[in-house]
C-alpha positions as YAML, in Angstrom:
chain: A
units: angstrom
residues:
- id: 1
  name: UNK
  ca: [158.80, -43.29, 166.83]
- id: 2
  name: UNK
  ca: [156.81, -40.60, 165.53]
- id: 3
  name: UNK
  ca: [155.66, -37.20, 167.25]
- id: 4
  name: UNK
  ca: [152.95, -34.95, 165.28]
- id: 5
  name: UNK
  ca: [152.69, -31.99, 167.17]
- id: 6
  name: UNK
  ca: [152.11, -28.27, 166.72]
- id: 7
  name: UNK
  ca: [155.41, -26.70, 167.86]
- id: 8
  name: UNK
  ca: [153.61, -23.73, 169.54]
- id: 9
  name: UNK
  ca: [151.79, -25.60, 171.72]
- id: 10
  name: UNK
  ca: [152.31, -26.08, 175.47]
- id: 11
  name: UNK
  ca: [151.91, -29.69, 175.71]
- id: 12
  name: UNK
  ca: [153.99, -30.16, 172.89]
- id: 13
  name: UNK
  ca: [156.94, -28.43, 174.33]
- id: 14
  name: UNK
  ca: [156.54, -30.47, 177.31]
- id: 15
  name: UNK
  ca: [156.23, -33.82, 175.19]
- id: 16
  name: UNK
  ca: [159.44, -32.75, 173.41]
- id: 17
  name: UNK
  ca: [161.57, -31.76, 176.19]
- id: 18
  name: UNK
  ca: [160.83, -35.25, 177.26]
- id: 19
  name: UNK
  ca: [161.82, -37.00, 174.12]
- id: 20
  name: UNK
  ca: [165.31, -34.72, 174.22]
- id: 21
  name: UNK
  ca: [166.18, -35.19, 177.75]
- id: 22
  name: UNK
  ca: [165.67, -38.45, 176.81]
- id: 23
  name: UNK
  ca: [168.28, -38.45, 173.94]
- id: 24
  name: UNK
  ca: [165.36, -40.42, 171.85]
- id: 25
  name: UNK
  ca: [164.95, -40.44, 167.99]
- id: 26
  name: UNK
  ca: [161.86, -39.24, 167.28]
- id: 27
  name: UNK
  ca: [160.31, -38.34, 163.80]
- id: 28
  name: UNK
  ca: [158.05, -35.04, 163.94]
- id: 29
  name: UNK
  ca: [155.46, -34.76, 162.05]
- id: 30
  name: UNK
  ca: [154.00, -30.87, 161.56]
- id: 31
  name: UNK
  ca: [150.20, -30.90, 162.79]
- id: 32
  name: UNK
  ca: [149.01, -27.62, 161.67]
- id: 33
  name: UNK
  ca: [146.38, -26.58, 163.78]
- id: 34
  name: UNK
  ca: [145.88, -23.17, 162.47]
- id: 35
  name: UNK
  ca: [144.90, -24.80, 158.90]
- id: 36
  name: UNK
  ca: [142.56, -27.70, 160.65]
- id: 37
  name: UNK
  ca: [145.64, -30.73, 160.23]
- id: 38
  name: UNK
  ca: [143.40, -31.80, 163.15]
- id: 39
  name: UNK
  ca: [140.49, -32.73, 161.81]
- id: 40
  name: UNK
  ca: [141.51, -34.60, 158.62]
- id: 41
  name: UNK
  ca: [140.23, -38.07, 158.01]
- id: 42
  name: UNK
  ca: [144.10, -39.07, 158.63]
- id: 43
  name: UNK
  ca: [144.49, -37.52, 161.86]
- id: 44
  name: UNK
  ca: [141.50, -38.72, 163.58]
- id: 45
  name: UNK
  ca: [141.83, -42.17, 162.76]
- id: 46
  name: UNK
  ca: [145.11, -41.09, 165.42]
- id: 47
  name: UNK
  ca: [143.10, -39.67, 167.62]
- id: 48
  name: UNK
  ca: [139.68, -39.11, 167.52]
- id: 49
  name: UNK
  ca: [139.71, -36.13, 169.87]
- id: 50
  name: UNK
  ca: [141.00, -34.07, 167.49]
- id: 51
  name: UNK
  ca: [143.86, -32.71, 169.51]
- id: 52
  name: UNK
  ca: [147.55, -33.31, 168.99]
- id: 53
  name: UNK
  ca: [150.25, -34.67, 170.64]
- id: 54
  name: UNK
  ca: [150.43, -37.92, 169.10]
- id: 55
  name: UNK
  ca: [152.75, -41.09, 169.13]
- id: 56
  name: UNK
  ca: [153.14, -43.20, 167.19]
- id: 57
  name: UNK
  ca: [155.81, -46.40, 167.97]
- id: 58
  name: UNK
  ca: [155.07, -49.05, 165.36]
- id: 59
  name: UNK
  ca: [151.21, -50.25, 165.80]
- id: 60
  name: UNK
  ca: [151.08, -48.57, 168.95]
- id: 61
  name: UNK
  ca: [149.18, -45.04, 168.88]
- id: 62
  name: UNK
  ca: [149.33, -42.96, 172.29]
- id: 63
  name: UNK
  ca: [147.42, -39.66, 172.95]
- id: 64
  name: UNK
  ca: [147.36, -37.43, 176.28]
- id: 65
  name: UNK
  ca: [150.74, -35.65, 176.51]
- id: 66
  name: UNK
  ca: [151.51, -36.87, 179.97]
- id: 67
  name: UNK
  ca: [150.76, -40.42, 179.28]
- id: 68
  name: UNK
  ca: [153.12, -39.70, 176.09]
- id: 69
  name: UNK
  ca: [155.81, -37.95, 178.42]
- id: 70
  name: UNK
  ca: [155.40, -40.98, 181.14]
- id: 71
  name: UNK
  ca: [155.84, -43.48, 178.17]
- id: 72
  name: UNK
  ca: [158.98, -42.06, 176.52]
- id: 73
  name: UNK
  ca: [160.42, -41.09, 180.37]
- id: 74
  name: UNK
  ca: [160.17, -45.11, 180.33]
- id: 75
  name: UNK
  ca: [162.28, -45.39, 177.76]
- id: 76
  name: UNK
  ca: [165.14, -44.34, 179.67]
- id: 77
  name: UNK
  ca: [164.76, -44.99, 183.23]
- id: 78
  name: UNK
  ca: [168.23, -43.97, 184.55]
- id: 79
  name: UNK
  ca: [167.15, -40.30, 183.65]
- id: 80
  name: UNK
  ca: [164.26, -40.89, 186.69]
- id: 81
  name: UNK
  ca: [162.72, -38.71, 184.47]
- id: 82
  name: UNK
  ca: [159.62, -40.86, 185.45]
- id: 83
  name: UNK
  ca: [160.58, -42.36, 188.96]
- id: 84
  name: UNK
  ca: [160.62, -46.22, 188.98]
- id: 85
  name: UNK
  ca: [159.18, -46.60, 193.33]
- id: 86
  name: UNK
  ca: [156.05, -45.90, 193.55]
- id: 87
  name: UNK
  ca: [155.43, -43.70, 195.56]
- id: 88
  name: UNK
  ca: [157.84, -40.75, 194.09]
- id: 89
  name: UNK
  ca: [155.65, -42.11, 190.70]
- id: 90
  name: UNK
  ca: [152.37, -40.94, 192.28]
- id: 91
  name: UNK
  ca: [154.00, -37.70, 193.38]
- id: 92
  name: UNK
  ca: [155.16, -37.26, 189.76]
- id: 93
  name: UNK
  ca: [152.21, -38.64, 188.59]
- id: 94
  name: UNK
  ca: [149.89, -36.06, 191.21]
- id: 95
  name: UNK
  ca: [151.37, -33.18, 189.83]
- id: 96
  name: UNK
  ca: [151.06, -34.06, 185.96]
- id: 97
  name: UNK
  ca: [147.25, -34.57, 186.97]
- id: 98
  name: UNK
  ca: [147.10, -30.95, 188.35]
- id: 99
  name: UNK
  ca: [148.64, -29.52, 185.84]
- id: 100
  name: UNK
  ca: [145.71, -30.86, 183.58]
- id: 101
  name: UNK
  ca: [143.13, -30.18, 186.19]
- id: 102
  name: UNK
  ca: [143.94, -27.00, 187.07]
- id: 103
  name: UNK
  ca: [147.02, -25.30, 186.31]
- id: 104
  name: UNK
  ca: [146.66, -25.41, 182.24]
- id: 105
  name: UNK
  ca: [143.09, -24.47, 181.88]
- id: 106
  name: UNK
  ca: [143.59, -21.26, 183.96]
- id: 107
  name: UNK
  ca: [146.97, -20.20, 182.82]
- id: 108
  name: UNK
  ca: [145.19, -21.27, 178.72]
- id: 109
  name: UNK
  ca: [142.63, -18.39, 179.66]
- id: 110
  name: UNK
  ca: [145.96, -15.76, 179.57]
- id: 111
  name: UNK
  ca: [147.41, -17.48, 176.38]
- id: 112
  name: UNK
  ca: [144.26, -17.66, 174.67]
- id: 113
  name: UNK
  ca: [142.90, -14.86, 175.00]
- id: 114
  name: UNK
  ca: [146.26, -12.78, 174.98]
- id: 115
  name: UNK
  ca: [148.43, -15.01, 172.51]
- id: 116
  name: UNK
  ca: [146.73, -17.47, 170.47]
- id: 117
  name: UNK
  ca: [144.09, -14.66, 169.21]
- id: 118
  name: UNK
  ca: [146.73, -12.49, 167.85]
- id: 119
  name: UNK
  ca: [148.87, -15.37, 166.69]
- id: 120
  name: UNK
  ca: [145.74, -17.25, 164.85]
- id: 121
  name: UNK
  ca: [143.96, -13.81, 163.84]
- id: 122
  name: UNK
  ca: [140.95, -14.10, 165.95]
- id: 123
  name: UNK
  ca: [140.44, -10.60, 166.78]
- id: 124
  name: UNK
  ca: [141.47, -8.33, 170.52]
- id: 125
  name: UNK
  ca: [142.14, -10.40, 173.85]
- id: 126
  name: UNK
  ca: [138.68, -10.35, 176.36]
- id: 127
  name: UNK
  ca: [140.24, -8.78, 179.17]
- id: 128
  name: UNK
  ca: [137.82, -9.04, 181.21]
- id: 129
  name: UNK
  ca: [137.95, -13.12, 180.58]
- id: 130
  name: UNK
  ca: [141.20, -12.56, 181.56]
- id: 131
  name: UNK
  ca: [140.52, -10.93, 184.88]
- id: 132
  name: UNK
  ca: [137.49, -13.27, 186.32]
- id: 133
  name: UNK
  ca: [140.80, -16.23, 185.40]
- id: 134
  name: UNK
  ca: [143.10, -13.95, 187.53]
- id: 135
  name: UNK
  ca: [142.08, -14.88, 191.18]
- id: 136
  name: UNK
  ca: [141.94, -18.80, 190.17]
- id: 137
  name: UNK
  ca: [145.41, -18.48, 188.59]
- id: 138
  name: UNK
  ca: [147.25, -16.50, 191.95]
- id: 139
  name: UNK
  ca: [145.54, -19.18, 193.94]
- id: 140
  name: UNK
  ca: [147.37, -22.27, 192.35]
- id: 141
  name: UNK
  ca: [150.15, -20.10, 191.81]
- id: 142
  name: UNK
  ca: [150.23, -19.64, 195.39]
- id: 143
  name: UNK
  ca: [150.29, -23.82, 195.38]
- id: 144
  name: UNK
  ca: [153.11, -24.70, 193.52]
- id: 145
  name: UNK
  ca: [155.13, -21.46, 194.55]
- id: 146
  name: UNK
  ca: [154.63, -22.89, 198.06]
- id: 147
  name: UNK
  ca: [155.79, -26.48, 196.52]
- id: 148
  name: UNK
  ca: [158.90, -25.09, 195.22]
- id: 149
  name: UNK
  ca: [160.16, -23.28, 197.95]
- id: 150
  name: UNK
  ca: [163.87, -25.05, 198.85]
- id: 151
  name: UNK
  ca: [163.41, -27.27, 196.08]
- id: 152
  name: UNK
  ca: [165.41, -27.11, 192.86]
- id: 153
  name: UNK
  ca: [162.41, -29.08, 190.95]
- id: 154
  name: UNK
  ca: [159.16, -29.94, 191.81]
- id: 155
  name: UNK
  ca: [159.38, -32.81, 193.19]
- id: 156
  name: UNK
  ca: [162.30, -32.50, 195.10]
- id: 157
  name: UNK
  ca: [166.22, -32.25, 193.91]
- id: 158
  name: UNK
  ca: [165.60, -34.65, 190.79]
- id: 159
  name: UNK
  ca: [164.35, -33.03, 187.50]
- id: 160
  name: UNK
  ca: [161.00, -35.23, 186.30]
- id: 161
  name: UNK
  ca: [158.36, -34.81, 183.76]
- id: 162
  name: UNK
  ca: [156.39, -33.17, 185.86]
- id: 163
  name: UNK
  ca: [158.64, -30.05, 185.62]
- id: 164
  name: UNK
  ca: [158.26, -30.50, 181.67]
- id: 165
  name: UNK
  ca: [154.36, -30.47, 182.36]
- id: 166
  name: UNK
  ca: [154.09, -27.41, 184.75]
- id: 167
  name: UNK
  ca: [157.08, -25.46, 182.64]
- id: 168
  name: UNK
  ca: [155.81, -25.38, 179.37]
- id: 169
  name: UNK
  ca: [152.81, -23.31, 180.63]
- id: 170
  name: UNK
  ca: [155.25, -20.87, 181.69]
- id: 171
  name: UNK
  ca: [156.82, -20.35, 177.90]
- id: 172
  name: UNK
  ca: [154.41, -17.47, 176.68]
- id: 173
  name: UNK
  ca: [154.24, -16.06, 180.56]
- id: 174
  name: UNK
  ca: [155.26, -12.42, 179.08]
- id: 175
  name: UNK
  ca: [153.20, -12.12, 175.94]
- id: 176
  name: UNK
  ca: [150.44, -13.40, 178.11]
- id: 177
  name: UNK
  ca: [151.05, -11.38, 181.08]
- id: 178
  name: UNK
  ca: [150.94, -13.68, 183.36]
- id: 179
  name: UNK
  ca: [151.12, -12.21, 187.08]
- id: 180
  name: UNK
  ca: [154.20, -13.87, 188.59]
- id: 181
  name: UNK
  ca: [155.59, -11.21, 190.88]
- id: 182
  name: UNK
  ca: [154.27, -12.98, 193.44]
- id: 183
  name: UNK
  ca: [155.39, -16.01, 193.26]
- id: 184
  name: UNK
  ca: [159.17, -15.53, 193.45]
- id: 185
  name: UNK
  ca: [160.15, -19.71, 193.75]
- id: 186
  name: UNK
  ca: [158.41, -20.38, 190.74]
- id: 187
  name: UNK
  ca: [160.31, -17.58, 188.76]
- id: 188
  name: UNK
  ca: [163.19, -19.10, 190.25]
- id: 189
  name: UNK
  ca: [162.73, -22.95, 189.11]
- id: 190
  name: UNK
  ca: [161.71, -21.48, 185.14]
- id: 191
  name: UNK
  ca: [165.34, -19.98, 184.89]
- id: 192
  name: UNK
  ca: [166.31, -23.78, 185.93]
- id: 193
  name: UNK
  ca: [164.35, -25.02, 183.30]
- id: 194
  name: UNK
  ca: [165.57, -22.39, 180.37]
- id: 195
  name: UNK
  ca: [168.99, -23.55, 181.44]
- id: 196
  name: UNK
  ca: [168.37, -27.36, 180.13]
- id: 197
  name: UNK
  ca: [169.90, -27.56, 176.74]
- id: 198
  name: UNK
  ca: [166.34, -30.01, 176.12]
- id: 199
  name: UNK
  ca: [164.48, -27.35, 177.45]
- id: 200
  name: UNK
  ca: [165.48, -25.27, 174.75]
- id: 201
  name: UNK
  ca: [165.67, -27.43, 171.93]
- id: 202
  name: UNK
  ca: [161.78, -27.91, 172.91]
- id: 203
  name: UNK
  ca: [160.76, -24.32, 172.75]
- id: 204
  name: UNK
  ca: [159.45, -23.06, 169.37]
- id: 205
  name: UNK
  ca: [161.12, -21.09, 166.71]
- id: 206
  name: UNK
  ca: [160.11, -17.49, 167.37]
...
């Protein structure tokens, strides 16, 4: 199988933690975004969407990190990683939606505009961007804090993919300055995460 991700990125982290926990052999391949990798000729015939993660397994081409996470969490089912009954599925499954519904594109207003500009070179962070994404971001905050309160992952005791999903939104939480005083459980349940020897493995060179 072959990844092509941008290390840096948040869905790739959470795409790679899953291929480690996993104990999979995967072959990355370097998309570099900050050069336009994504827009070649090559790349789009991947995924025409322009955006990276992508697998490749033989003939088989799969974009969308969470249907990439929910395909290699397949791959080794005893990890339950990606729950076999189906209704702790859909739970996993709920919470990888939200995360690409809501939780990303508020907590990407922080990176981007804090992060990503300095790292790519596009001039000073929009602060006041920042603060109009502020409210939105406490108030699903507020959600999963409330979800993770007496659980050790979200979805109960059992580490899935949907901690991958959620977690690697969390990696650039300081340079981004992303307000998490609040929201003690989910400060909590990131120190779980930075203890998985995976987790780690995922996170990008600094």
């Amino acid at each position: 199988m072959r990844l092509h991700v941008f290390p840096h990125s948040n869905n790739a982290i959470a795409v790679l933690a899953t291929a480690y926990q996993c104990e999979l052999s995967v072959e990355l391949v370097f998309v570099d975004l900050l050069k336009g990798a994504q827009k070649t000729r090559a790349f789009t015939a991947l995924n025409p969407n322009q955006r990276m993660p992508v697998l490749e397994d033989d003939e088989f081409v799969l974009w969308e990190s969470n249907a990439i996470a929910q395909y290699l969490a397949a791959q080794c089912p005893a990890s339950g990683l990606w729950p076999w009954e189906p209704r702790r599925q859909a739970d996993v499954a709920r919470w990888q939606f939200w995360q690409a519904a809501h939780w990303g594109p508020t907590y990407a207003v922080f990176t981007f505009e804090r992060v990503v500009k300095r790292f790519a070179g596009l001039g000073p962070a929009d602060e006041t961007a920042v603060a109009r994404a502020e409210p939105e971001f406490h108030a699903y905050a507020r959600v999963l804090d409330a979800q993770l309160a007496g659980r050790a992952w979200v979805t109960g005791d059992a580490l899935t993919i949907a901690d991958f999903a959620l977690g690697a939104w969390l990696v650039y939480a300081e340079p981004a300055g992303l307000p998490l005083g609040d929201h003690p459980a989910i400060m909590s349940w990131y120190a779980r995460l930075l203890k998985l020897p995976a987790w780690r493995k995922a996170l990008p060179a600094a």
